[in-house]
Each structure stands twice: as structure tokens, then as C-alpha cells.
N, C-alpha and C positions, 0 to 999 in steps of 0.2 A: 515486106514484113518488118516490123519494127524488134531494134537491136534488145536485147535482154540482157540484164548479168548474171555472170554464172550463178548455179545453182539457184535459179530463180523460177519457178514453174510458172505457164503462160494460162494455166488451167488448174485451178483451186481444186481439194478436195468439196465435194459437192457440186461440182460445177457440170452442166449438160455438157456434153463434145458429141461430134459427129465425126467418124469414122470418115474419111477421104473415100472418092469414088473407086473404084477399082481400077482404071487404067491409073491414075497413082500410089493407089496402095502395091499391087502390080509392078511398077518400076521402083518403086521404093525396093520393094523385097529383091527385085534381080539387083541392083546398086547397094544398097546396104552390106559391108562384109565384117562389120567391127562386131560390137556386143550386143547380146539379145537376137539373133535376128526372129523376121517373124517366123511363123511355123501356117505352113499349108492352109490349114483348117483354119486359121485368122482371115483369108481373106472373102471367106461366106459372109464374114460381119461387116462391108464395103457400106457405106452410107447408114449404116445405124448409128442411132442415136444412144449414147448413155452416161450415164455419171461415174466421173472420176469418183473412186472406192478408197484408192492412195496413191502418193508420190513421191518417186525414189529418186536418185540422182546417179550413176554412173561416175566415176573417177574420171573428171576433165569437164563436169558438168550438165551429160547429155543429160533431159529429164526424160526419166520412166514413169509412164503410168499403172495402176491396174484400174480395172474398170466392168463396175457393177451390172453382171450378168453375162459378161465376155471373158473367154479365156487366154491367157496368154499375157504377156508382155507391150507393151504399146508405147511405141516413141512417139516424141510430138511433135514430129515431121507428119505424122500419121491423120493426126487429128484436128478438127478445127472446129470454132465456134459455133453452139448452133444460132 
């Protein structure tokens, strides 16, 4: 994966993403233990598709998404291009 600078989003408002399959979204959530984590009910939405809604950034750079018609929180460890 190619290196970013901080607070730099890899996924534009307006941009499609797809939601990572569920055996990573899955390890993502048991490995993740800093901010946001995901919540349960995030990982029904494994491999859907949708558009960045906004992008926040977490103190140290992490970028947060939220994203139109999903709920929750979404790191972009989460997400990839569709």
C-alpha cells in the first residue's frame, strides 16, 4: 500500500468504497483496541459498496470515515477502492 501524509484521506468525500470482506473486517475488529472501535452490527455491511458521506481525522492522523447509508464509524484500514 502506498505511504500517505498525515491527515491526508486515501478516499474523497464522494468517493465509492467497498467495505473489506468479512474475514478482515473480522480481524480488524478483534486487533483494533485504540479509538472508534467497530460495533457488532458494522460487520453485516462486509463487502458493500458506498459513498464516503465525510472525513474526520483522529489526533495522530488515523482517517475516519462516515458513509452514506451505513452506520457507524469506519477506519480506512476498513475500506478499499471499488
Amino acid at each position: 500500500m502506498e505511504q500517505q501524509q498525515p491527515y491526508s484521506e486515501r478516499f474523497p468525500v464522494g468517493a465509492s468504497v467497498r467495505v473489506v470482506p468479512l474475514s478482515e473486517h473480522k480481524r480488524f475488529s478483534s486487533e483494533w483496541k485504540w479509538h472508534h472501535p467497530l460495533q457488532s452490527d458494522q460487520l453485516r455491511f462486509a463487502g458493500v459498496v458506498a459513498k464516503v458521506r465525510e472525513v474526520g481525522f483522529y489526533h495522530g492522523g488515523d482517517v475516519l470515515y462516515q458513509l452514506d447509508g451505513l452506520p457507524g464509524t469506519w477506519h480506512e484500514q476498513c475500506l478499499r477502492p471499488v
